[in-house]
N, C-alpha and C positions, 0 to 999 in steps of 0.2 A: 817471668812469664806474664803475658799479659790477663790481664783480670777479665777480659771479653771473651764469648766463645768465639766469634771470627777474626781474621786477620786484620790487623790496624788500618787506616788509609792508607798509608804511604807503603806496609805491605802491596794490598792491592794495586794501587798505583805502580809501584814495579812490577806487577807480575802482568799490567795491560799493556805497559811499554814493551816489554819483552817479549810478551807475543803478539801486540797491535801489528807485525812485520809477515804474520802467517799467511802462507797464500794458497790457494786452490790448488789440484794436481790439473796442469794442463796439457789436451789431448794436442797429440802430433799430426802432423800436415803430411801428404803424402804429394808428391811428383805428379804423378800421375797415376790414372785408376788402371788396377788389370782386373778383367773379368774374371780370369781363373784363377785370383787367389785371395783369401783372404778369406772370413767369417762370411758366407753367403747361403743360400738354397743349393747353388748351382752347382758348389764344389763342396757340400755335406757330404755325398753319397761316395765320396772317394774313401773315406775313411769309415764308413759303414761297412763292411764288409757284405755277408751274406743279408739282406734283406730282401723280405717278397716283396719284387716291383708292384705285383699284384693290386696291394694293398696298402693305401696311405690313411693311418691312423694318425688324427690330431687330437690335442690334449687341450684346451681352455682352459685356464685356471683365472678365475674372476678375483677382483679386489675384495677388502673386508679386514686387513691383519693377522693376527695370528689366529681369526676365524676361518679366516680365507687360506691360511698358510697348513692348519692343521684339517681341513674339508679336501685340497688337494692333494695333501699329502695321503689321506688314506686314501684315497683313487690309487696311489700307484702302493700301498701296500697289499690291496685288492689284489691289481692287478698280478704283481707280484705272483700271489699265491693260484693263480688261474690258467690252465692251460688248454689249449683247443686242439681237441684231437678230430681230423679230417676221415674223411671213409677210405682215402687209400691207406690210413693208419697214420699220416705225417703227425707231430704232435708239437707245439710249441708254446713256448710263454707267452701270456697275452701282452705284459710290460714289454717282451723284447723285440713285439709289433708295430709299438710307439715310434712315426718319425719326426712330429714335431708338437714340441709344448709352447703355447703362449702364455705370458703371463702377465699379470697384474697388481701392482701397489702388495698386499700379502700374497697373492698366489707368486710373482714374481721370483720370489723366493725361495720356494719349494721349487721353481721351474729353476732357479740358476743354478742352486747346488745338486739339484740330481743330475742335469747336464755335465756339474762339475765332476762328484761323487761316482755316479753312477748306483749299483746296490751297497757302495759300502757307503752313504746316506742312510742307509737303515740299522746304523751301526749307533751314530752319533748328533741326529738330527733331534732326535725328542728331547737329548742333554742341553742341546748347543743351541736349541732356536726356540722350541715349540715350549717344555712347559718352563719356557724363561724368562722371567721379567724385566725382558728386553725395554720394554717400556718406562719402568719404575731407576732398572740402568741409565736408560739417556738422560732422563731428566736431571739423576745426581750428578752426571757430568755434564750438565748445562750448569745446572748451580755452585760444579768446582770452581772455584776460584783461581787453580792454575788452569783452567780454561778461559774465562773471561777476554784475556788479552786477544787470545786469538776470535773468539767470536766476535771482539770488538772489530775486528777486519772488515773492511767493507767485499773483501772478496772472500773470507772464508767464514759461512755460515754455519746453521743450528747442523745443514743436510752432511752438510762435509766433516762434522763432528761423529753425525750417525755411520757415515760411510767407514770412519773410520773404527768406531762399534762393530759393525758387522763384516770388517776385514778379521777382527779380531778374534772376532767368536765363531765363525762360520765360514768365510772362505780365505783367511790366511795367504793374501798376498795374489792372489789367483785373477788371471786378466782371461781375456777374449784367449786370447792365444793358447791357453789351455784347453779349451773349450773346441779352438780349431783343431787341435793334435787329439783330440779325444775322438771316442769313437758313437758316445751317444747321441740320443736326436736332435735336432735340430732348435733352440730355444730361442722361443721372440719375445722378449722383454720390452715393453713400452713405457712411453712417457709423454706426457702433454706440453707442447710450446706454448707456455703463459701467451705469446706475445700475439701468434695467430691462431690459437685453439688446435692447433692439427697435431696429429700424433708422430710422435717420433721412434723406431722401434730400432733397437741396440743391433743393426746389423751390418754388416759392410755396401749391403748396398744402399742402405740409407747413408753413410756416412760415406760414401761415395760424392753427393752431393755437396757435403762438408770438405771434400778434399780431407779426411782424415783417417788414422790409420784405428781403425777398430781393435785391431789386434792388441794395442796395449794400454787398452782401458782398462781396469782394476774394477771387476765383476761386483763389488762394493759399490762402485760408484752408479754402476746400471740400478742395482736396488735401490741404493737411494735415492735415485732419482724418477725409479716406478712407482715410490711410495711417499713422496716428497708431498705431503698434504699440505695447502696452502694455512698459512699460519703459524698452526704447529711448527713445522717444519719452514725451509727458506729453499729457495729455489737450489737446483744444481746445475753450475754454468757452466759450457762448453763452449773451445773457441770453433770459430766458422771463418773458415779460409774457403769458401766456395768460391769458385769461376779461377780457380789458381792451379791448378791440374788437370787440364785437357779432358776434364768430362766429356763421356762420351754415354749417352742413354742407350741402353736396353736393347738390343736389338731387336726383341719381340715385342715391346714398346712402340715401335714405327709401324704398326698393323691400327694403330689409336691416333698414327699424327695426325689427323682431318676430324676436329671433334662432330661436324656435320655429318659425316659419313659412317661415323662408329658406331657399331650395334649399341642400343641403348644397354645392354648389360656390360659396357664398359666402360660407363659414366663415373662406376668406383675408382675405376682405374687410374681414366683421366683425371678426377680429381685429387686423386694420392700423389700422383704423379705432379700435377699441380703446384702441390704441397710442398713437394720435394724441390719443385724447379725455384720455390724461393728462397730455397737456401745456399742457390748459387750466387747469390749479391751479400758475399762476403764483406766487400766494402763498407756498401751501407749495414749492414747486420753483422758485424766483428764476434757476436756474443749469442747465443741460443741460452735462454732461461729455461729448466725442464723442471714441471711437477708434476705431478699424481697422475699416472697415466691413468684413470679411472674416470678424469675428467671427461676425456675424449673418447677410451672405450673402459668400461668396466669388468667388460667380459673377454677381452682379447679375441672377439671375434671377428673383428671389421677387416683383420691378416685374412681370416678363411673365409669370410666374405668375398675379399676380392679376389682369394685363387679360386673360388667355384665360379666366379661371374667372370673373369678372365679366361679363365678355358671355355666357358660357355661365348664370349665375344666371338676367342677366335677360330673355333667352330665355326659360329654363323659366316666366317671371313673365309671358310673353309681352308684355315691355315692352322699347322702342325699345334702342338700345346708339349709344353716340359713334360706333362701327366699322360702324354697318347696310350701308354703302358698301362695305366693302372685300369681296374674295375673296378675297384671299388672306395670310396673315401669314406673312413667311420669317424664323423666328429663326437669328441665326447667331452660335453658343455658342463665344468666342473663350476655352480654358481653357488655361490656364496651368500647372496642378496640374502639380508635379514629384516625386515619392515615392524619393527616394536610400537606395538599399542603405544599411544601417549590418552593422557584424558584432557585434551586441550577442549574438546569437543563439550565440556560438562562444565566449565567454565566460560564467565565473559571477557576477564580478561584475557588479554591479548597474549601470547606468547614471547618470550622475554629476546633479546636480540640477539644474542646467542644463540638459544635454542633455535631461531628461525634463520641464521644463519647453515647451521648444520642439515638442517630441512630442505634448504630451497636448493642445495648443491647435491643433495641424497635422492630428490626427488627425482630429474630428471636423470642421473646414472640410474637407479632403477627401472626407469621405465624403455630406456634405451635397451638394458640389458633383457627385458624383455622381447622388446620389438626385434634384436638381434636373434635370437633363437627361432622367433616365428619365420622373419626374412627365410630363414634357410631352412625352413620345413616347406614353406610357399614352394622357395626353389625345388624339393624334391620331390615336391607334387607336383611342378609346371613339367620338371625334365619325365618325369613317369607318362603325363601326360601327352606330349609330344613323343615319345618314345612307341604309344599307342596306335597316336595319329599317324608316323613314319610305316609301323609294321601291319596296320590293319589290312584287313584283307577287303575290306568296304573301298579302297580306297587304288585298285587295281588301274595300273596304263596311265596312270594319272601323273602328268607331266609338268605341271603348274612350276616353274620355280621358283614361283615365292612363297610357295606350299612348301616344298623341298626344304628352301633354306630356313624356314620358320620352326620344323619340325627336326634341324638338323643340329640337333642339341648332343650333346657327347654322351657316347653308350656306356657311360658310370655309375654306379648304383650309390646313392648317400644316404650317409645314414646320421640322426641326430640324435644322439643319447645322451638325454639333460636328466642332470643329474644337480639338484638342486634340494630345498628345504621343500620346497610348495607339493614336490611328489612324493613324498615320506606318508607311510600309510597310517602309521601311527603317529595320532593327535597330539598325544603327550608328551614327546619326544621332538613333533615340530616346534611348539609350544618352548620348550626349551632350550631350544636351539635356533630357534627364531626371535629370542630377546636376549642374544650374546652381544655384546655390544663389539661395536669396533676400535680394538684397541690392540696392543702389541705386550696383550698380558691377560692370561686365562687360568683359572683354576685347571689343574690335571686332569680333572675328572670332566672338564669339556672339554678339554683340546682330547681323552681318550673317546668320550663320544663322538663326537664328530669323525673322527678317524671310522668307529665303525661304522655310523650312520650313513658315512661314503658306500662304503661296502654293500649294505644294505638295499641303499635306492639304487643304487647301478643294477644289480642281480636282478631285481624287479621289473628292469625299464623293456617296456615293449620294443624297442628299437632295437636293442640284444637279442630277444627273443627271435626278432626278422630277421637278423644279419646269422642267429645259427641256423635258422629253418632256408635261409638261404645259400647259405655254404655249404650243409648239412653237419656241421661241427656239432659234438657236442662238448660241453663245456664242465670242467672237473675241478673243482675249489677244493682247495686245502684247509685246512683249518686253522684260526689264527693261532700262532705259537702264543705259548703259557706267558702271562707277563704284558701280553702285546696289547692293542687297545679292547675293550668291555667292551660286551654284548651293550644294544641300545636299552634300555629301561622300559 
């Protein structure tokens, strides 16, 4: 036996040759794109069954770890327990009104395996993710030794170690194509293109672009690559075969080809779309690098950004929209953002590089993630606004058509229920829950508060309070089962 607690050299030394040979899982190339199939918006609703067209409920879930992972997650055990009873007596689940969740670096997670799971996520989510030191886990298998070899691979990194972590613990082999044959909502998992900042979101019609087949991604791979924080983490590659499959754009995308003539509320569009069109020069870019999609959005808003400014565009274009059906769209902005005192401020020295690294990347996602919530309060005070000016009666005979098309905003009601740390009514409990740090490892007793604290500030949010005085619902909470997460402190 050797006298060392570690493996000899020449142990190690074999065990890097041996897996110095690992390589990445690489996504598949597609022929050609069909619009009617695959992971998309367009062909969710086929396996939806009975849903109110009425009404499109979106879920945010913002970045953060297993802060971010266990603040979303009690949103949808909230929900769960809530049912809205209508005055002709209809009565339903407020979760089973949910048709699409975004998510983010830890919300991401929450969002892919409820997609996965469905309710029986409330089964083995808190064992398998939440209060597990997920974090304290990667690290020892970064420092195994029968790892080494493969991380020594210039193509299989720290991310693809993780991904394989969280095949193991939590989605057990499970691709897109589950997720297509499933019947729950809709999940847009994001990630940021190191190479041009723009965001990448795990859907068929992004990887459309890519000429690849979304279907048999390995729902691992999407999280690790929404939560692939620079450093820590190593990027997660994908290949890119664009311009190799008869791409063909959007049909309702050609309402935007003339960016001169395009209602300026489809500037998001144009430039997503942008974003997308360079990932048809497969040639010169063989390789997409994806990390932390938090870079780009934090909040996984910038998706429901552009479908509200998109049907508002082609309104003004006076042309059809996927949504003509609905009235009402209730976002509910699940934010995680935590902003922890430091006492940099009571000192001259400088802050250490480190430390001012982690700062200067935290700083502007937070401030984005704020500026995104406002953007879409604006918006549903511009569309009430216009909605006024179209029905006033001051405004009789009046023919003007650029009156017309100004005020010709779409008859939808929105709604923004942010639901966040900053509107917790109680000090002491922000306080608490606003110096969690971000990490992928919590004491029980935060990842159980934050579950209830979800609960909490959602009941409170005045933008609930609108959407039942405006439906005339009222709303009927259950009470948390024994065991489940603690009352807030």
């Amino acid at each position: 036996m050797s006298p060392w607690p570690f493996p000899s050299l020449a142990v190690v030394a074999v065990l890097v040759m041996l897996g110095g040979c690992a390589t990445r899982p690489i996504n598949s190339p597609i022929e050609q794109v069909d619009l009617t199939k695959g992971y998309r918006y367009e062909t969710r609703w086929e396996h939806r069954g009975d849903y109110d067209v009425q009404n499109l409920v979106v879920l945010a879930f913002s970045g953060g770890g297993t802060r971010a992972a266990a603040f979303s997650y009690g949103i949808l055990e909230a929900l769960r327990r809530m049912d809205l009873v209508f005055p002709n007596g209809r009565k339903i689940r407020m979760l089973d009104e949910v048709d699409v969740i975004t998510g983010v670096s830890g919300g991401s997670f929450t969002a892919l395996a409820y997609g996965l799971y469905g309710d029986k996520l409330f089964d083995i989510y808190e064992t398998s993710f939440l209060k597990r030191n997920v974090q304290g886990e990667l690290i020892g298998r970064v420092l195994n030794p029968g790892n080494w070899g493969a991380l020594s691979s210039e193509t299989w990194g720290r991310s693809e170690l993780a991904a394989q972590f969280y095949d193991e613990i939590l989605f057990h082999g499970a691709t897109y194509a589950d997720l297509d044959r499933g019947t729950g909502p809709l999940i847009l998992a994001s990630a940021t293109d190191i190479s041009t900042g723009a965001r990448l979101v795990f859907l068929q019609g992004s990887f459309d672009y890519l000429c690849s087949d979304l279907n048999a991604v390995p729902l691992s791979r999407a999280a690790a690559a929404s939560s692939a924080v620079p450093f820590a983490l190593s990027p997660v590659t994908i290949n890119n075969y664009g311009g190799s499959c008869k791409f063909a754009v959007p049909p309702w995308t050609k309402a935007f080809g003339d960016p001169e003539t395009a209602p300026r509320a489809a500037a998001r569009i144009l430039k997503t779309r942008q974003d997308l069109q360079a990932l048809q020069n497969g040639v010169d870019r063989p390789y997409i690098h994806l990390v932390d999609g938090g870079l780009a959005d934090n909040l996984g808003m910038r998706a429901a950004l552009e479908l509200v400014y998109g049907i508002e565009a082609l309104h003004l274009l006076g042309r059809a929209t996927p949504l003509d059906h609905a009235r009402r769209i209730i976002f509910i902005v699940v934010n995680s953002r935590s902003t922890p005192k430091t006492n940099w401020d009571e000192m001259e020295r400088s802050p250490g590089d480190v430390q001012l690294l982690i700062k200067a990347t935290g700083v502007p996602i937070d401030h984005y993630s704020y500026e995104a919530v406002e953007q879409l309060r604006d918006t549903i005070a511009r569309w009430q606004t216009m909605r006024r000016i179209r029905d006033s009666a001051a405004l009789p005979g009046n023919h003007d058509p650029e009156l017309a098309q100004l005020a010709n905003t779409p008859n939808i009601d929105l709604y923004a229920i942010d639901v966040s740390f900053a509107v917790l009514k109680d000090k002491a409990e922000f306080e608490y829950l606003n110096n969690l740090p971000t990490s992928f490892v919590l004491p029980p007793e935060a990842v159980d508060r934050l579950r209830a604290a979800a609960a909490t500030i959602f009941l409170s949010s005045p933008e609930l309070q609108r959407l039942l005085k405006d439906t005339g619902a009222k709303l009927i909470v259950e009470p948390a089962p024994a065991g489940g997460a603690a009352a807030p402190h």
